[in-house]
N, C-alpha and C positions, 0 to 999 in steps of 0.2 A: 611555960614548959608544955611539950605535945605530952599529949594523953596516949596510952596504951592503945584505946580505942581509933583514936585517931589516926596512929599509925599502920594500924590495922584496916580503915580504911582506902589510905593512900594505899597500901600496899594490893590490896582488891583491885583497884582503880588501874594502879598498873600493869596488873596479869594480863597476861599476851589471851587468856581462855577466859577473858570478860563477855558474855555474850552479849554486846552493843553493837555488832555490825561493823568497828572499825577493821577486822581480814577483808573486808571489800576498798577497803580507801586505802591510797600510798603515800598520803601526806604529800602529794604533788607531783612526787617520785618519778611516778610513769608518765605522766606529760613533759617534766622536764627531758628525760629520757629520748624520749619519741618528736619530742622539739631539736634535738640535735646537741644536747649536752652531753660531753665525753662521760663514759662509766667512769674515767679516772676522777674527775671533777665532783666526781659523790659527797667524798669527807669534807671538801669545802662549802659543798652545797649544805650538809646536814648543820654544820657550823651554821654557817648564814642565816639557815630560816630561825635555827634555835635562840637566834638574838636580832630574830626582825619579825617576823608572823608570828612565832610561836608569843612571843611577849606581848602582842598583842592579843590573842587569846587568852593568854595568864590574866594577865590585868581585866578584861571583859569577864572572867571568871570571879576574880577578887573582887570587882564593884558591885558584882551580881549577889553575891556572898554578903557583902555590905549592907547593901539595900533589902535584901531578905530577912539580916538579923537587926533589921530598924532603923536604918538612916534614912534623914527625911532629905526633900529637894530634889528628889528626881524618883522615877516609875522604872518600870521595865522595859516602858517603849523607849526608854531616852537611852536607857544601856543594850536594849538591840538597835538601835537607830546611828548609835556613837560605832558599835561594830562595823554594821553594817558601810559605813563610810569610811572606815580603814578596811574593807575587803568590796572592792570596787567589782570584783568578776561574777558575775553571774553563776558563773558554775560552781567559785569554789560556795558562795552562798549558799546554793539548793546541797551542794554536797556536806555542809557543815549542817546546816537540816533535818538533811537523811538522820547524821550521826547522832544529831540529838535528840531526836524521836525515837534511838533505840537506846540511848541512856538516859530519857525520860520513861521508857520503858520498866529497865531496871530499875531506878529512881523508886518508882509508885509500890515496885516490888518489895524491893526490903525495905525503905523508910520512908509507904506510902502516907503515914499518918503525921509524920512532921510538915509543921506551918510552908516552911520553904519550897517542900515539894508540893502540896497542895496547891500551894500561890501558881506554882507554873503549872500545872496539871489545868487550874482554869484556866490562864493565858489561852497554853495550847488549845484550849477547847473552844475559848473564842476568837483567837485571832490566826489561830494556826501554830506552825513547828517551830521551835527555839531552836540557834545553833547550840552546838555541841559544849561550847563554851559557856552559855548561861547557864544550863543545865549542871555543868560540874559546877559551876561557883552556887547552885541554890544544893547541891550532895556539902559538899566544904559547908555550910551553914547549914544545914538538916544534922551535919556529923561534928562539927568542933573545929574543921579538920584547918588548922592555920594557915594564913594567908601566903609565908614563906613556902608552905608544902605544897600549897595549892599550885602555884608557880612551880617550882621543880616537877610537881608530877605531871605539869600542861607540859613541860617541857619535854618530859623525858617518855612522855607518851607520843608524843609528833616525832621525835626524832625514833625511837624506835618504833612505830609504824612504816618508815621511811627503810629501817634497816631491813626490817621482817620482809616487806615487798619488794626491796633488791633481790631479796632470794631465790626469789620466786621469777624474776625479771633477768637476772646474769650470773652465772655459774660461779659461784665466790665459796671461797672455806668459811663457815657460820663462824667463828671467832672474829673475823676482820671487822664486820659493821657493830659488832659489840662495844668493840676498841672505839669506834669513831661515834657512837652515843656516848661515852664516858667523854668525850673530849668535846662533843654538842653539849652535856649538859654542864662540864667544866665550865666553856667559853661565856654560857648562859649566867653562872653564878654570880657573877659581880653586878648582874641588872635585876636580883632576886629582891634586895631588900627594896628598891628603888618600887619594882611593878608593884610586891607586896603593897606599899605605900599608898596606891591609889587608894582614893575615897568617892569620886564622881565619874563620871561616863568620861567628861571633857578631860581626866587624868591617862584615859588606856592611850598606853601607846600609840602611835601612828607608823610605826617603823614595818611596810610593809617590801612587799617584795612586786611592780610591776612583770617582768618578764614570768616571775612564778603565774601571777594573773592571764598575762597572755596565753602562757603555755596552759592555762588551765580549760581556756574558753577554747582551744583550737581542741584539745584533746575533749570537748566534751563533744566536738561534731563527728566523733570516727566510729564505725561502725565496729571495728575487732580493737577489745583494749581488754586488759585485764581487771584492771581497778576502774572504779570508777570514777578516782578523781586524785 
């Protein structure tokens, strides 16, 4: 059963006025965009990543979590290493970085004294920045916060990152991308308890998105963009 606290976490996690830096990332948004994909193709698109990338961060999230609250047979370089080869672009890597240096940020802030964030607090200090994904699976293990929620809130964090920077991107009524987060983290739910499940690096997902990669490494050469990835 989730804990009060728990929930109260996730619920943090999710607020659009987290200050971790994701109002500068579109969740891919604005390279898909500016690659030549129709505005109408959005809610398809929001769909798609929420049950192909984003499950692959959920899960890199849940092993990280694992491996923080004691499982033995693999380290943190085998769960950034296993990432890292389901996110093959250059850019979305350094932009998953960014993001998790400012929720490593927050991390050290409020639950700088838990084992988990400590653990990553050295990493970063000796090997450099974690994406954005380990970082929330070592908060979900500093906090309680369950493996199933940990998943929903990868989910429904990407997907509305995605809606929030359409706004900003194409002149739309703020209800519309709301409606199509609910139906991204819908389509998401039936692969919850599965990603939950993972226990090893070799379990996250693989289900990425190529053309998202392309459209990530062309938009990271352009001089005028808004997001930065």
């Amino acid at each position: 059963m989730t804990s009060p606290h728990a929930l109260s976490v996730a619920l943090l996690l999710a607020d659009a006025r987290l200050p971790s830096g994701g109002h500068a990332h579109s969740a891919s948004l604005e390279p898909a965009l500016l690659g030549g994909m129709p505005t109408g193709d959005v809610p398809a698109w929001i769909v798609g990543r929420a049950t192909t990338v984003s499950l692959v961060e959920a899960g890199t999230a849940v092993v990280t979590a694992r491996l923080l609250a004691g499982a033995d047979g693999f380290g943190l370089a085998d769960v950034v290493r296993a990432w890292a080869a389901r996110t093959p672009a250059p850019a979305l890597r350094d932009a998953a970085r960014l993001l998790g240096r400012g929720y490593l940020r927050l991390a050290r802030t409020l639950w700088g004294d838990a084992p988990a964030v400590r653990a990553l607090v050295a990493h970063d200090a000796a090997h450099g920045p974690l994406p954005r994904a380990v970082v929330l699976g070592a908060v979900a293990a500093a906090t309680g916060l369950p493996a199933e929620d940990a998943v929903r809130l990868t989910v429904y964090d990407d997907a509305q990152t995605a809606a929030s920077a359409l706004l900003k991107l194409e002149p739309l009524d703020p209800v519309t991308p709301a409606r199509w987060v609910l139906e991204a983290c819908a389509a998401a739910e039936q692969h919850v308890l599965r990603v939950a499940a993972c226990t090893t690096p070799e379990d996250i997902p693989a289900s990425g998105s190529p053309q998202t990669e392309g459209w990530a490494q062309a938009h990271a050469l352009l001089s005028q963009r808004l997001f930065r990835a």
